[in-house]
C-alpha positions as CSV (number, residue, x, y, z in Angstrom):
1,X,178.1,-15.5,221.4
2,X,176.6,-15.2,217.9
3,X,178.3,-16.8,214.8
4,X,177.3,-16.7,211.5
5,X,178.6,-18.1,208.2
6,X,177.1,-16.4,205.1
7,X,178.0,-16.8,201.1
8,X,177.3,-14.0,198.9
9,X,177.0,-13.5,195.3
10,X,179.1,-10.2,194.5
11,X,178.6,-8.2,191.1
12,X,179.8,-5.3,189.7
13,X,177.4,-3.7,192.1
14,X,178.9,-2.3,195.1
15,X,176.8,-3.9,198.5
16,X,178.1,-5.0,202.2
17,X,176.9,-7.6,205.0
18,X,173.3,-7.7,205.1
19,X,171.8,-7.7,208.4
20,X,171.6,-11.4,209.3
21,X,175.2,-10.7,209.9
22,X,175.2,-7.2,211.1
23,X,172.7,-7.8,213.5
24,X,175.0,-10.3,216.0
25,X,177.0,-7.1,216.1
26,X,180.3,-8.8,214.7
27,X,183.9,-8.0,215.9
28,X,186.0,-10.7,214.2
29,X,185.3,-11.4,210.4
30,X,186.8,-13.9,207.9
31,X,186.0,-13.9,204.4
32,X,186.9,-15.9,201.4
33,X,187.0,-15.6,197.5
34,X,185.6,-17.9,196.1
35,X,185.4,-17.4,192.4
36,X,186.1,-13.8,190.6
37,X,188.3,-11.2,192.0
38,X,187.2,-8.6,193.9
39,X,187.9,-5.5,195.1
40,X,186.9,-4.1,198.7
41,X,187.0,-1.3,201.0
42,X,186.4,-0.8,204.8
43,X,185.8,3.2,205.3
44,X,182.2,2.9,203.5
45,X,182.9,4.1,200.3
46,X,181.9,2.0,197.3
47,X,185.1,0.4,195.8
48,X,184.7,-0.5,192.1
49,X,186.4,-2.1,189.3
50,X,189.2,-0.6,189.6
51,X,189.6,0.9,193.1
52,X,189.6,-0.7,196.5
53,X,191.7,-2.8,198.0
54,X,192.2,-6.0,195.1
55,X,191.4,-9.4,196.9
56,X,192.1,-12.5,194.4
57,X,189.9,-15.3,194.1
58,X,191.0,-18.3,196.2
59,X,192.9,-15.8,199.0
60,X,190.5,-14.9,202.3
61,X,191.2,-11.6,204.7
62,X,190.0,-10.9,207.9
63,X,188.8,-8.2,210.3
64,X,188.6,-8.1,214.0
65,X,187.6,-4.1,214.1
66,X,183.5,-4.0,214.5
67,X,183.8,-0.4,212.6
68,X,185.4,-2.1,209.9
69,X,183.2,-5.0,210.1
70,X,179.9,-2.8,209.7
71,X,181.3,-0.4,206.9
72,X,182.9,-3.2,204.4
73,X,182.0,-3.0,200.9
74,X,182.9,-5.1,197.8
75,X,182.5,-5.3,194.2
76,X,183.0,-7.8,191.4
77,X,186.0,-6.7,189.5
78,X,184.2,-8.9,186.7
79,X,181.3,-11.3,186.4
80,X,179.6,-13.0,189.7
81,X,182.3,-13.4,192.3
82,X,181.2,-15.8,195.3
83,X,182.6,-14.7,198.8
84,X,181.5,-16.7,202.1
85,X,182.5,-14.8,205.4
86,X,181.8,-16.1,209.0
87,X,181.2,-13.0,211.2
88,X,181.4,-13.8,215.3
89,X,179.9,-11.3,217.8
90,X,179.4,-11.1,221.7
């Protein structure tokens, strides 16, 4: 069983898990915002300021859907938001 516990620095760019996670082949996820709102989505599309699902900053989600897992993508909705996730796989 892989775990791995991750912070990222999310701008108004949209951009996912980077391979250090992706590679353990996650199927539970838990993230949380750290500073800055967000917004997300988990089809792969890009969210961006003003669409996706709106996550506030001190709130966490979680996934448990590897699909989900692999295709989740965030934005900033302003500034530098920091967002730490542990991702578990097999």
């Amino acid at each position: 069983m892989g775990i791995v516990r991750k912070s990222y620095e999310v701008t108004t760019v949209p951009s996912g898990l980077d391979d250090a996670v992706l590679s353990i082949n996650p199927t539970t996820c838990f993230f949380s915002v750290e500073t800055q709102d967000i917004r997300f989505s988990y089809d792969g599309t890009d969210p961006s300021s003003s669409e996706g699902h709106l996550q506030f900053a001190g709130t966490t989600a979680s996934f448990t859907r590897s699909a989900h897992i692999r295709n989740l993508r965030w934005v900033s909705v302003t500034g530098t938001a920091k967002v730490t996730i542990t991702a578990e796989g097999p």
